[in-house]
Structure formats: structure tokens, C-alpha cells
N, CA, C and O atoms as a printed pandas DataFrame, in Angstrom:
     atom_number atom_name residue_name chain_id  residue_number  x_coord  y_coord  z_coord
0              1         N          UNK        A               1   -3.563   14.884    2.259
1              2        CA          UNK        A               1   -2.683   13.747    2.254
2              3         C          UNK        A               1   -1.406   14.027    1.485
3              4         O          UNK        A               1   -0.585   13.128    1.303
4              5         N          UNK        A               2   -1.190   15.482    0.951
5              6        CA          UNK        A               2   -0.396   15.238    0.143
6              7         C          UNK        A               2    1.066   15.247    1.133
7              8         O          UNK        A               2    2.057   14.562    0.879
8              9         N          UNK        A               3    0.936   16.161    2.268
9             10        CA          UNK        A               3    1.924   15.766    3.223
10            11         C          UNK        A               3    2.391   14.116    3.596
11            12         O          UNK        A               3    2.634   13.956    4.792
12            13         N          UNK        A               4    2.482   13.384    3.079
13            14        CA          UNK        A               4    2.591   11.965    3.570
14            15         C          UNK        A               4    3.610   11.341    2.764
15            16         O          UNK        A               4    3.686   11.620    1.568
16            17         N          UNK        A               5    4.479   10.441    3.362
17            18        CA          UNK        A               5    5.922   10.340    2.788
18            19         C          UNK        A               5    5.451    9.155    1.909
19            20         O          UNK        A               5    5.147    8.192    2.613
20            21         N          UNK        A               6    5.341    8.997    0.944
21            22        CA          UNK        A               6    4.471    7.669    0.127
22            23         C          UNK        A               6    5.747    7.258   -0.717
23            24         O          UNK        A               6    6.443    7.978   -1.432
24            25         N          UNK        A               7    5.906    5.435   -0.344
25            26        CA          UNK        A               7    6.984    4.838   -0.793
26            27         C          UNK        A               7    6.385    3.842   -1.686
27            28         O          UNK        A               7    5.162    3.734   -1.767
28            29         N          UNK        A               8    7.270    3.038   -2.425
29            30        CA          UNK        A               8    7.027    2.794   -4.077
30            31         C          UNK        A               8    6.819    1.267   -3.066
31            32         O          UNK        A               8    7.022    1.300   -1.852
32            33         N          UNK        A               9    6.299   -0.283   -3.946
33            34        CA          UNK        A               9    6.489   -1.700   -3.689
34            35         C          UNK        A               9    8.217   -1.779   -4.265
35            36         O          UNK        A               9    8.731   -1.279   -5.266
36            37         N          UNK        A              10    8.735   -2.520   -3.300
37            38        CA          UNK        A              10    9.499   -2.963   -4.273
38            39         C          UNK        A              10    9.539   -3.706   -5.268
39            40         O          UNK        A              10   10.529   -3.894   -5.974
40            41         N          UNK        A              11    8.511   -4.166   -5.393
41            42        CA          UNK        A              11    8.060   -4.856   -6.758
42            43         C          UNK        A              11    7.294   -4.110   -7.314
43            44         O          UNK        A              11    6.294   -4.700   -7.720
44            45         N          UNK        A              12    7.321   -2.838   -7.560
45            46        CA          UNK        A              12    7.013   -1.925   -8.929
46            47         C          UNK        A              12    8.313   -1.900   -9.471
47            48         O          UNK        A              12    9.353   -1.559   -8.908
48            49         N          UNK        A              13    8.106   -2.382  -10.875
49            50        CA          UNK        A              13    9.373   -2.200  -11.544
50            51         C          UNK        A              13    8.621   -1.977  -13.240
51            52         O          UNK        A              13    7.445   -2.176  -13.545
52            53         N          UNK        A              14    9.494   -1.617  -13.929
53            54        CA          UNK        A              14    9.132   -1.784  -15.410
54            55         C          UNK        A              14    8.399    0.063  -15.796
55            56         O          UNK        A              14    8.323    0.968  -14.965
56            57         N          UNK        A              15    8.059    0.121  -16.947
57            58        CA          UNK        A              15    7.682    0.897  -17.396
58            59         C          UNK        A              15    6.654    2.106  -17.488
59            60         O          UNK        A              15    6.663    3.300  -17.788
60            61         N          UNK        A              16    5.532    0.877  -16.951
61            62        CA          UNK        A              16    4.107    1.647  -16.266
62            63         C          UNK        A              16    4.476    1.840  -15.337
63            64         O          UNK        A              16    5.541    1.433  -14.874
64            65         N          UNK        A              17    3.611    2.575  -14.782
65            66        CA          UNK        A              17    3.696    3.228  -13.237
66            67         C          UNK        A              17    2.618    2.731  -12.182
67            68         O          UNK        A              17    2.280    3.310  -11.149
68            69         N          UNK        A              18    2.172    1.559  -12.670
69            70        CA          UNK        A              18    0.815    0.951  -11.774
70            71         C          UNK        A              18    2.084    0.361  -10.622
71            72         O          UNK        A              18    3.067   -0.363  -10.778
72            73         N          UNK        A              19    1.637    0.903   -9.717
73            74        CA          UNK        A              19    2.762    0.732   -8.580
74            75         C          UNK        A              19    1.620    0.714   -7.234
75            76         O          UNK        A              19    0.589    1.384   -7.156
76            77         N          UNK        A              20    2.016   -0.007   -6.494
77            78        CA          UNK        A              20    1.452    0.121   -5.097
78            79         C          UNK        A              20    2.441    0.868   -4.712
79            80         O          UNK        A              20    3.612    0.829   -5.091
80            81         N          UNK        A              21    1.517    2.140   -3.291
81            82        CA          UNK        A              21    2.403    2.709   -2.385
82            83         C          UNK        A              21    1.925    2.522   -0.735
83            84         O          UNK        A              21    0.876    2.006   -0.346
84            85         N          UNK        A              22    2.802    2.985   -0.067
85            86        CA          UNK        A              22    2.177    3.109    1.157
86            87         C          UNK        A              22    2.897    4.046    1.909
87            88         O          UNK        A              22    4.058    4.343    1.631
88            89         N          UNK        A              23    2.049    4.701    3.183
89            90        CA          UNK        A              23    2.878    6.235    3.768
90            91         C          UNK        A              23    2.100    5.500    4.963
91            92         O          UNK        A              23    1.007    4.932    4.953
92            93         N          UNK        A              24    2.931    5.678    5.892
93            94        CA          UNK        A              24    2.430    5.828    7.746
94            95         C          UNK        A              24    2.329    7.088    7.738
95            96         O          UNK        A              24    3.082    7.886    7.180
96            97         N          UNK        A              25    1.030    7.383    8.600
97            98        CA          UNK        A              25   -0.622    8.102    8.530
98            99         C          UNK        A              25   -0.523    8.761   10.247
99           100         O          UNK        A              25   -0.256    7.982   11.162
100          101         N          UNK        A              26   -0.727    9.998   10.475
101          102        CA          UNK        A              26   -1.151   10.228   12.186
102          103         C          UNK        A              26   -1.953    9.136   12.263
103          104         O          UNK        A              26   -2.613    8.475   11.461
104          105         N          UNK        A              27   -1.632    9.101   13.947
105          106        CA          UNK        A              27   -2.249    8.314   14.703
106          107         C          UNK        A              27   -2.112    6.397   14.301
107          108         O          UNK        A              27   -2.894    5.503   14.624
108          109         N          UNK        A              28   -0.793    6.307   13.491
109          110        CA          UNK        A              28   -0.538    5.345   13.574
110          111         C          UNK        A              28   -1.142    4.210   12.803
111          112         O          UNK        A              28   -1.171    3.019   13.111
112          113         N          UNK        A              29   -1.652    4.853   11.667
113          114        CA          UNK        A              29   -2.782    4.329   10.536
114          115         C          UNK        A              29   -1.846    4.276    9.770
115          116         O          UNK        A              29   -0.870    5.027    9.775
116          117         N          UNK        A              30   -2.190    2.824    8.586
117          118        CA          UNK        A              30   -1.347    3.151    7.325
118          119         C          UNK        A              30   -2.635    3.245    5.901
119          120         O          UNK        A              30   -3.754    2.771    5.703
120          121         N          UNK        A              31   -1.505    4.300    5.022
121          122        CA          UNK        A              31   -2.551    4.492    4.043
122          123         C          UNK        A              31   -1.836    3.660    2.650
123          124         O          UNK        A              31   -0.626    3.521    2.471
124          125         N          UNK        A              32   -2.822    3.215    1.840
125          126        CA          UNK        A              32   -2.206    2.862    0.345
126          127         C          UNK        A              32   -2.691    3.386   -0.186
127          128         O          UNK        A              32   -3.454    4.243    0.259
128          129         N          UNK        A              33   -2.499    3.141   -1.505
129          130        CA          UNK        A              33   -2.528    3.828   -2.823
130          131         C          UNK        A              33   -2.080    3.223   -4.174
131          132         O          UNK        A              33   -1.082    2.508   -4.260
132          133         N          UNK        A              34   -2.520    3.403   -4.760
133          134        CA          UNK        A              34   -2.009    2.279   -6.459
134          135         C          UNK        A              34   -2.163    4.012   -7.208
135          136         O          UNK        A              34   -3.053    4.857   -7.303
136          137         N          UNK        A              35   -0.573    3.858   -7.665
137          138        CA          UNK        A              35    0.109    5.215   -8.308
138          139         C          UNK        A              35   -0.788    6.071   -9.301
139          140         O          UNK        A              35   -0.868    7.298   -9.369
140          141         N          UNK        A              36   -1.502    5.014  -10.122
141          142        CA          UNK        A              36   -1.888    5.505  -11.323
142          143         C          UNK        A              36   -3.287    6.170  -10.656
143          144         O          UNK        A              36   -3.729    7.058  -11.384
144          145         N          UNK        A              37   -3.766    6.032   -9.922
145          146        CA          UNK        A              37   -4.966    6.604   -9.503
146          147         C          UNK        A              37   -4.553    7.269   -7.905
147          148         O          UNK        A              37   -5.055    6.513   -7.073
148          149         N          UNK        A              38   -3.815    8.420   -7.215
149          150        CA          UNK        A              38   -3.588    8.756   -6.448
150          151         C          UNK        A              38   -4.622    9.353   -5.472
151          152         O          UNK        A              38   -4.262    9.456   -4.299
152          153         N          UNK        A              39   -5.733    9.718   -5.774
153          154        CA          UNK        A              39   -6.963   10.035   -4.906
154          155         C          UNK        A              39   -7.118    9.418   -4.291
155          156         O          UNK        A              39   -6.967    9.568   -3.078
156          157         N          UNK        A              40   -7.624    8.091   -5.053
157          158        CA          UNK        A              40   -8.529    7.098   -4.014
158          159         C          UNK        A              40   -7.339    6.126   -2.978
159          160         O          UNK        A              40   -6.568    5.210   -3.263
160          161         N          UNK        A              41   -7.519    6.541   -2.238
161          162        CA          UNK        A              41   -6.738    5.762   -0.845
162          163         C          UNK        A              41   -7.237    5.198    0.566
163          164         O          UNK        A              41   -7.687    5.818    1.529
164          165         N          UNK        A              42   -7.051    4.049    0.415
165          166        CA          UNK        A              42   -7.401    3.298    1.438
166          167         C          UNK        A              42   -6.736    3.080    2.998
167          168         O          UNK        A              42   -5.672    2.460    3.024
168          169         N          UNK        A              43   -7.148    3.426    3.952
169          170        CA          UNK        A              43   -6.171    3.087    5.002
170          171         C          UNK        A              43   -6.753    2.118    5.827
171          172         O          UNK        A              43   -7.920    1.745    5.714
172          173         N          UNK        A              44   -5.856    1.655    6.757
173          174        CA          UNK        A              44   -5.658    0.444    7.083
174          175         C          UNK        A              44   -4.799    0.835    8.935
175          176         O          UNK        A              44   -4.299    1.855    9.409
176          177         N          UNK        A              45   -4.995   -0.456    9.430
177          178        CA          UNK        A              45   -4.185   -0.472   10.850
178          179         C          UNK        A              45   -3.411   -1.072   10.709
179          180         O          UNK        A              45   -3.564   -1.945    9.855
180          181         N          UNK        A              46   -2.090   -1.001   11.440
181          182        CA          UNK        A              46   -1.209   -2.032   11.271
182          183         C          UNK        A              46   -1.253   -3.222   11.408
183          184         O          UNK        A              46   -0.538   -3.973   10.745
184          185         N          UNK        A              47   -2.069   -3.618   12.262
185          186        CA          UNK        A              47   -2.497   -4.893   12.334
186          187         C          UNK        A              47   -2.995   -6.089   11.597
187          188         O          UNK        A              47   -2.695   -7.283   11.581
188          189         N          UNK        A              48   -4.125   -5.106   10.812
189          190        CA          UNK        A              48   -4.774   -5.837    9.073
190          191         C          UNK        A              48   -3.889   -5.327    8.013
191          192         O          UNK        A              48   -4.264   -5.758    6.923
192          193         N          UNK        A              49   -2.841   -4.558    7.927
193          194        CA          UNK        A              49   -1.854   -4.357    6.820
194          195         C          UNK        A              49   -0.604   -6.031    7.315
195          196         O          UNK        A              49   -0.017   -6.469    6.325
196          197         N          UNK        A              50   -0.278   -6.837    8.744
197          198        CA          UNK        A              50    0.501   -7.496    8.676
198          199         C          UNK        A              50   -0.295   -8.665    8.082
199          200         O          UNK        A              50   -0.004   -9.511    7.237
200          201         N          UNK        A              51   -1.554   -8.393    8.912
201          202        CA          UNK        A              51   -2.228   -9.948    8.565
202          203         C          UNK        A              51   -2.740  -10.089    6.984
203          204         O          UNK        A              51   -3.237  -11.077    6.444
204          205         N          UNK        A              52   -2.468   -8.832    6.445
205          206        CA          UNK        A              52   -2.633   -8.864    4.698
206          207         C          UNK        A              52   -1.472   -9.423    4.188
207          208         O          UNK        A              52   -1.612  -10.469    3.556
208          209         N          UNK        A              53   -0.222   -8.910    4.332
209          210        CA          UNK        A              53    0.864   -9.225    4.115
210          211         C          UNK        A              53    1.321  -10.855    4.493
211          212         O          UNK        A              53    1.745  -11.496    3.531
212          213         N          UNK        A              54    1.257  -11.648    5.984
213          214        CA          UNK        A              54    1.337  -12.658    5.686
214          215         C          UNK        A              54    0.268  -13.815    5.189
215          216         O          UNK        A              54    0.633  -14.988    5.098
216          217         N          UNK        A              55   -1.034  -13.414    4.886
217          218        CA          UNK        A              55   -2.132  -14.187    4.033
218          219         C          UNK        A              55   -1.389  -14.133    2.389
219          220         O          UNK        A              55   -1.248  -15.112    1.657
220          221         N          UNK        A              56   -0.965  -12.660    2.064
221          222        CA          UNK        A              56   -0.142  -12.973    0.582
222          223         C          UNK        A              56    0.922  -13.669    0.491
223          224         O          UNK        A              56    1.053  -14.162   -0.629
224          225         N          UNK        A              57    1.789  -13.926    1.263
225          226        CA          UNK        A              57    3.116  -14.761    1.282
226          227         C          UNK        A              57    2.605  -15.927    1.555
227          228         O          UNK        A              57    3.379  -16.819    1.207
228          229         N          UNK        A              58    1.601  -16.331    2.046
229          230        CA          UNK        A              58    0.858  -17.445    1.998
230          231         C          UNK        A              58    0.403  -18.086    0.945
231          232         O          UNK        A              58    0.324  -19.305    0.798
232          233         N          UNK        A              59    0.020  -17.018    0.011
233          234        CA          UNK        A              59   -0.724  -17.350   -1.185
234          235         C          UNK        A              59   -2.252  -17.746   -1.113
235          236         O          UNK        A              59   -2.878  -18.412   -1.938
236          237         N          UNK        A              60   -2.723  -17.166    0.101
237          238        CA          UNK        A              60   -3.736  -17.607    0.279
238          239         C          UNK        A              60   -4.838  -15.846    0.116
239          240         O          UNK        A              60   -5.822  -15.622    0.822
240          241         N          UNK        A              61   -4.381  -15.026   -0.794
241          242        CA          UNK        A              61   -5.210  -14.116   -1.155
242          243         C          UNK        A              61   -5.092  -14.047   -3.030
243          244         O          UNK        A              61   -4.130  -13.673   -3.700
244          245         N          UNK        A              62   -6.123  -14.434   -3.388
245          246        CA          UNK        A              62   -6.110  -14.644   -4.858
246          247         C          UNK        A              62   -5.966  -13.327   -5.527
247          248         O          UNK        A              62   -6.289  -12.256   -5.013
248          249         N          UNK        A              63   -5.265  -13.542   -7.165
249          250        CA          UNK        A              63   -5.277  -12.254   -7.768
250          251         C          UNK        A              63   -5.917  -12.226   -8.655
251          252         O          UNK        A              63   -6.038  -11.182   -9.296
């Protein structure tokens, strides 16, 4: 994986580096990653990465 273009949240900001990332994956998969722990990575389809994304702008995924 280390070939994989992995981009920052734009809401990582500040000092630590606990940052979400994400890289588009062959075959059209996306992968994440939370910075401070770069191994463990989860991937995902585009499909359940949008419907993640608008359930959080929803506010309807708790933190």
C-alpha cells in the first residue's frame, strides 16, 4: 500500500498528527487510514464511503 497517493482531512489541523487519510485503491476501492497508526487500513466502496459521508453531515453518526 505504500504506493497509494494518501491525502490528509481537511480538518486535520493543529499539532498532533491524528489525522484521517484516504487514497483511491485499484479497482476502484477506497482505502482509509488514521495517520498515527498507518498499518491498519480499512477499505471501503465508493458507495458506503458517500453514504458515510452524508450520514456525518447529517449528524446522524455519533462520536
Amino acid at each position: 500500500m505504500a504506493d497509494l497517493s494518501w491525502r490528509k482531512s481537511s480538518f486535520s489541523t493543529g499539532a498532533n498528527n491524528d489525522c484521517v487519510e484516504i487514497a483511491p485503491a485499484p479497482g476502484g476501492l477506497i482505502r482509509l487510514r488514521e495517520s498515527d497508526d498507518p498499518a491498519r487500513v480499512v477499505t471501503t466502496t465508493p458507495t458506503v464511503w458517500a453514504a458515510l459521508l452524508v450520514a456525518l453531515k447529517a449528524g446522524r453518526v455519533p462520536f
